[in-house]
N, C-alpha and C positions, 0 to 999 in steps of 0.2 A: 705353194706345194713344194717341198722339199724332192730333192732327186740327186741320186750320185752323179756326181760329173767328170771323176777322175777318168783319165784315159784308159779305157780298155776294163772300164768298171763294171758293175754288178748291173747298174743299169735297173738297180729297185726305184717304185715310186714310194719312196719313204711316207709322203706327207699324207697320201692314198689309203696305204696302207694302216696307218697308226690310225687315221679318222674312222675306216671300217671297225677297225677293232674296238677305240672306242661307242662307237654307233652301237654295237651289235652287243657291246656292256651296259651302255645304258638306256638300250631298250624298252627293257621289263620297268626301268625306274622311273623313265617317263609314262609307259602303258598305266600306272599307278595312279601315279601324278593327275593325269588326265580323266581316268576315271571318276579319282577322289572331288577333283576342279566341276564338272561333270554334276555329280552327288549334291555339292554343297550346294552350286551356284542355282541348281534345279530345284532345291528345298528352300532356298532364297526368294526366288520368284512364286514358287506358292506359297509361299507366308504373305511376300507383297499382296499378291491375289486377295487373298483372305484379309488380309488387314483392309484393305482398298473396301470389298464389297464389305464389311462390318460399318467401315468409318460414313458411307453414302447410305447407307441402312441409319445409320444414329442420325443424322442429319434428316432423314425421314420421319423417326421418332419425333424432334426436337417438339415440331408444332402440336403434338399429340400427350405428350406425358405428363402435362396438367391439366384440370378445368379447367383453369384461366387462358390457356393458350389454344387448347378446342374450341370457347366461349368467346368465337368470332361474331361479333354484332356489324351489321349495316346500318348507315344513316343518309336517309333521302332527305333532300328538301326541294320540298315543291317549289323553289324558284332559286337553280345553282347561280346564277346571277347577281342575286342578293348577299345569298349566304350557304356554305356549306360547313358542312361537321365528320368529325371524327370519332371515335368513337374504341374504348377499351375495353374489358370484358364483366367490368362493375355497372355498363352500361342496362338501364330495364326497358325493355322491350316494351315502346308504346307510342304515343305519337303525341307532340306536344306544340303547341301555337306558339310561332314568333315574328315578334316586328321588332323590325329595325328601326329603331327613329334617327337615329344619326349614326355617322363614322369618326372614330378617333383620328385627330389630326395637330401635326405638329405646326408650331407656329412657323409664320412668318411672316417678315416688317421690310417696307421700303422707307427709306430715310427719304425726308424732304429734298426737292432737287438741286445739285450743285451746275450755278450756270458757267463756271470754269471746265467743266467736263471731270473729265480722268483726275488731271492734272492741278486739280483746286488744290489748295494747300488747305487742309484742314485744321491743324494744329499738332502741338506735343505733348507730353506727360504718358502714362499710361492706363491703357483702355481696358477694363478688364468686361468679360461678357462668361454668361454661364445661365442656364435652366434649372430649377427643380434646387436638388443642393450641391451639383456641382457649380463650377465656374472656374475661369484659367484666365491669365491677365499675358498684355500681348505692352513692349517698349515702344512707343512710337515719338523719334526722334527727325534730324533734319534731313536725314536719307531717307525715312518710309514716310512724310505728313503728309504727302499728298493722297488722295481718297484710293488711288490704284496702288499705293504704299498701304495704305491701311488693309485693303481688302487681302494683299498678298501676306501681311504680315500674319493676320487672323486665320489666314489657312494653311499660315506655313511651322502656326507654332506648335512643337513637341507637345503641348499639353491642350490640346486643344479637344475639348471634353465632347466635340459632336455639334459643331455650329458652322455653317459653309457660308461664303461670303462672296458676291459676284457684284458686277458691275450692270445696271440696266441704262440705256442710252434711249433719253423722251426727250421730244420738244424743249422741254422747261430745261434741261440740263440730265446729267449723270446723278442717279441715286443708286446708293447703295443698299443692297437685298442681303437679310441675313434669312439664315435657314435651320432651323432645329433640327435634326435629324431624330427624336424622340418626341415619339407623342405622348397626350394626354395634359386633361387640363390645368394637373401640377410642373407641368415642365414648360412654362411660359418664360420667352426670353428676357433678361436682366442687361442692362449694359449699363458702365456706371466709370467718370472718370477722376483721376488725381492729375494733382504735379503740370509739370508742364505751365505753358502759355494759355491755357485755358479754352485753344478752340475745339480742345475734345470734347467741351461738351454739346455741339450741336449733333453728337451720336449718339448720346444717353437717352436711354430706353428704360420704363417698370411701368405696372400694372395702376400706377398713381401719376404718371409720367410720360403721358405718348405724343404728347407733342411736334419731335422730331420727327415719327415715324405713321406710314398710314399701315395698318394689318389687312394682308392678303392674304394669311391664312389663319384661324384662330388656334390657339392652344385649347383642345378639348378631350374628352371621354367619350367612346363607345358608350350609347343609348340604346338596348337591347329589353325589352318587355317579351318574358317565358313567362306564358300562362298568365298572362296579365299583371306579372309583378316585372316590377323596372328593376334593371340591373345593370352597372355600371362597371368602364374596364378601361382603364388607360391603354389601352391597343386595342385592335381591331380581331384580337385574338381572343379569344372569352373560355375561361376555365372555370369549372366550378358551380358551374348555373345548375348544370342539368350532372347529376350523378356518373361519372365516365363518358364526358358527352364535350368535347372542345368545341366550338361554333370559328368558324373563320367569316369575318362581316366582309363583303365586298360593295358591297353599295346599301345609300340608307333608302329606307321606302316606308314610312313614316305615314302611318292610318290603312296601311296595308299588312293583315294579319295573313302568316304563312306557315308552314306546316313542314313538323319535322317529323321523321318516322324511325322508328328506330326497332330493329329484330334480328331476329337470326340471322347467321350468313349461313345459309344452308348453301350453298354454292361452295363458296373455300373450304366447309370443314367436307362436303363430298371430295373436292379433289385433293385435302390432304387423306383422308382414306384412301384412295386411289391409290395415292404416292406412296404411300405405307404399303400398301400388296405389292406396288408391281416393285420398289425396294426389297422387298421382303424374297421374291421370288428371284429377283435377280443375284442378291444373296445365295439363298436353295439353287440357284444352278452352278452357282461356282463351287457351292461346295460339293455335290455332283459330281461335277469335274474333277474335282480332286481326291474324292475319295473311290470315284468308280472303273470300271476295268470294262475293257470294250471286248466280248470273247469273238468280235469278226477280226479284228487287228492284234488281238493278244497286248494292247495297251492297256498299261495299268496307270492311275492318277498319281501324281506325285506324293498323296498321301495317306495312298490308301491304306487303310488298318491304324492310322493316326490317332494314339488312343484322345490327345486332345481334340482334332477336328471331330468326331464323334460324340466328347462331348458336348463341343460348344452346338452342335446340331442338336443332340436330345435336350440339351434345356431350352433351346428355344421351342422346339416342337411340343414339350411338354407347357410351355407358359401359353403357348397359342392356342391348343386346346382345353386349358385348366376354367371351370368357372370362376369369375373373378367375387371374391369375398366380399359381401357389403354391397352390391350393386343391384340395381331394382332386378329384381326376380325376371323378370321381361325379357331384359337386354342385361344378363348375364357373362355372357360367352361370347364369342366371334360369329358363330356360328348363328346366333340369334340376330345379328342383323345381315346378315346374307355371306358373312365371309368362315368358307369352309376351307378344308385341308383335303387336299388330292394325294390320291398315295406312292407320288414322286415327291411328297411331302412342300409342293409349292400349295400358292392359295389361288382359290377361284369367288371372285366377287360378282354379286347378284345382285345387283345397281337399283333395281324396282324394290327390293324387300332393302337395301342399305336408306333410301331416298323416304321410302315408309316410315322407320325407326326415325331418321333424321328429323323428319315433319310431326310426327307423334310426342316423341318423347326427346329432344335434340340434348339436354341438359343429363338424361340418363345416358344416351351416347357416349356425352362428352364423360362421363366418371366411369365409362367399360371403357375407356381409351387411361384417362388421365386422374383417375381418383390414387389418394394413396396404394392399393393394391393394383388399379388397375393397368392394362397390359401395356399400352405403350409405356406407361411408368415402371413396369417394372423390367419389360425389356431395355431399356433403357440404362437401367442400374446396372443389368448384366452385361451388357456391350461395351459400356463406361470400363466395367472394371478387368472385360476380357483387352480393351485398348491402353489400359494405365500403363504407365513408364515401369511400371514395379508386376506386371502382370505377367502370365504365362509364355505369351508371342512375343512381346518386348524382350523375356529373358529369351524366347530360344531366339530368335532374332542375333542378341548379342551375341549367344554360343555360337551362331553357326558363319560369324563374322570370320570370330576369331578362330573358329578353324580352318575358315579360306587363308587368313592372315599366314597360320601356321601350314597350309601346303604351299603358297606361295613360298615360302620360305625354306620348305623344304627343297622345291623347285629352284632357289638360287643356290642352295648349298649345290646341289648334284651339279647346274651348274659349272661351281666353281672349283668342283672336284675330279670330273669329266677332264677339264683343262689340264687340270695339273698330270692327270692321267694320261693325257694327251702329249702332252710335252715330253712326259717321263716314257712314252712309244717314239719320239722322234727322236729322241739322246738313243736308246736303246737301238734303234733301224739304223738310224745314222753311221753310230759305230760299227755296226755291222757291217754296213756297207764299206764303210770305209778298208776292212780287215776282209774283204772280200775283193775289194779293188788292190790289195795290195797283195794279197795271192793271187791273183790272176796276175799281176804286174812280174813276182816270181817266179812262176810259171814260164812267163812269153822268155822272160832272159833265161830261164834253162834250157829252153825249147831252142835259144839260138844260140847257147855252147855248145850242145851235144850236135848242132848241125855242124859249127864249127869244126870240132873235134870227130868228125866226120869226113869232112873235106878232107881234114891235114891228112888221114890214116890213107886216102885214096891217093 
């Protein structure tokens, strides 16, 4: 803070003074500023709103705005133990007998025993091993021939297509365990050698050829009989059998016939209806909020009279009560399976008459949700295109960006203007002062010649 300090000065607070002045200029500029920041960042935030409850509403549509995705099936099997299923929406509701006669399983071979242990020296050349139609070949020279060289080499090669190799320690000596990691009864292991000294071949292994090796686990197919026809699956994974019906084999039980069922899920498609209302309503209250006006507090919604928020509320309300075209006479309308419109324009659902419609006619349901016309499909489209990138909110969104942008900016210009205002008050006081300390300096020395010349006269 600036202040005269010449002797016998004016004794102004310059820096004081200039700061008031400009304070009290730019006031009104700030008062603006702040309103405008105010304005935008408040229309900002209920757009967030409204985009937020739209985008948790579509996500509530999602499981609804096709048959396919309504037409949730269930599949029990009388013994999960065995076997369970899954099941898609091409799945027919029935119930169909299965045995499991076997489980797919990948091979696996113990080599005859080495009574050197680890450390045998096997031989050199190279050992090549591979299932089915792959295979990957491994160098084994005078640093890996021994059986703990071979085993590390085999699992340590880059191309190694899916074969583990370990060391088991019996009585009789150290044998080496190979391990398929792909079942089925085309993917039997191969092992076959070149080159070298020749003691690779007391590891060669084929289906003509077992000599080396005793099998502790076979290379074979899932054995599965649906409805008494055999059906066969290189994994224990089974697709295909039954129409939208995947089986997963867990254990085989083989002269034991068991029972699969397969129906509705009246259960999921209740509670995405559910999800749907209370989405939909939770929606209908924000928009509420923003568009309504409280006459106990004289608050009004940030968008009230919004000619868009108003619309996007009449098309939905207008889709939610429209008969949906094409749909069984029945189960027509919303309304026709228990879910009506209140006239705060939320919905109220009636669980005993929704549960009815679902057990009666569940496949007509699913097309008042999810047929081409119908409501979650076609609300869906309108949500879709009120959230695109190219849509109405995305553009006022962008507008109301870049008008915060543009008050910010007006906000640094004042600013930087304010300043220069300010400085051009401190040059102006300054001098002032200055031209004030130096008449007052004039003053005191006249003041003591005329006392001077005072004295002399006495």
């Amino acid at each position: 803070m600036a202040t005269s300090t010449a002797v016998g000065g004016s004794q102004i607070d310059v820096g004081s003074l200039a700061k008031q002045l400009v304070a009290a200029e730019r006031a009104p500029l700030d008062r603006q500023v702040s309103r405008d920041t105010g304005r935008v960042t408040t229309r900002l935030s209920a757009l967030g709103v409204l985009k937020g409850a739209l985008s948790n509403f579509q996500k509530a549509l999602s499981s609804l705005k096709t048959t396919g995705a309504f037409a949730v099936r269930k599949a029990i099997s009388s013994n999960p133990d065995v076997f369970t299923a899954s099941t898609t929406a091409n799945a027919a509701p029935g119930k169909y007998s299965i045995e499991v006669v076997q489980l797919a399983e990948a091979q696996q071979l113990a080599s005859t025993p080495f009574v050197a242990g680890s450390t045998a020296i096997v031989g050199t050349g190279t050992l090549t091993l591979g299932f089915g139609s792959s295979s990957f070949a491994v160098t084994i020279d005078s640093t890996n021939s021994t059986l703990a060289g071979i085993r590390d080499a085999i699992n340590g090669s880059a191309d190694n297509v899916g074969i583990s190799a370990t060391l088991v320690q019996t009585v009789a000596g150290s044998r080496l365990v190979l391990s398929a990691n792909t079942t089925g009864a085309g993917n039997g292991i191969v092992v076959s050698q070149a080159g070298g000294n020749g003691g690779l071949a007391q590891l060669t292994y084929s289906a003509s050829a077992t000599a080396n090796y005793t099998q502790l686990s076979p290379a074979q197919d899932a054995i599965v009989n649906v409805a008494s026809f055999e059906s066969r699956s290189s994994t224990n994974t089974v697709d295909g059998v039954i129409d939208g019906v995947t089986l997963s084999l867990l254990d085989q039980a083989p002269g034991s016939t068991l029972t699969l069922t397969v129906s509705h899920d009246t259960g999921t498609a209740m509670t995405r209806v559910r999800t749907f209302v209370t989405e939909y309503n939770a929606l209908q209250a924000q928009i509420i909020k923003l568009r309504g006006f409280d006459p106990t507090t004289k608050v009004a919604g940030p968008m009230i009279g919004d000619a868009m928020l108003n619309g996007i509320e009449s098309q939905l309300r207008r889709t939610m009560t429209a008969p949906v075209v094409g749909a069984a006479e029945a189960y027509n309308s919303l309304a026709s399976i228990g879910i009506k419109t209140k006239s705060d324009g939320t919905l109220s659902l009636d669980e005993t008459r929704l549960q009815q419609a679902v057990n009666t006619n569940f496949d007509a349901v699913g097309a008042l949700f999810g047929s081409e016309n119908g409501i979650a499909a076609t609300l869906s489209t309108q949500v879709e295109g009120r959230l695109a990138s190219d849509g109405a909110l995305e553009t006022r969104n962008k507008n109301l960006v870049k008008e915060k942008l543009a008050i910010d900016k007006r906000q640094s210009d004042t600013d930087a203007r304010m300043e220069i205002v300010l400085q051009r008050y401190i040059k102006q006081f300054s001098a002032l002062d200055t031209l004030l300390s130096r008449l007052s300096s004039t003053s005191s020395y006249l003041g003591q010649q005329f006392d001077a010349l005072a004295n002399l006269n006495k």
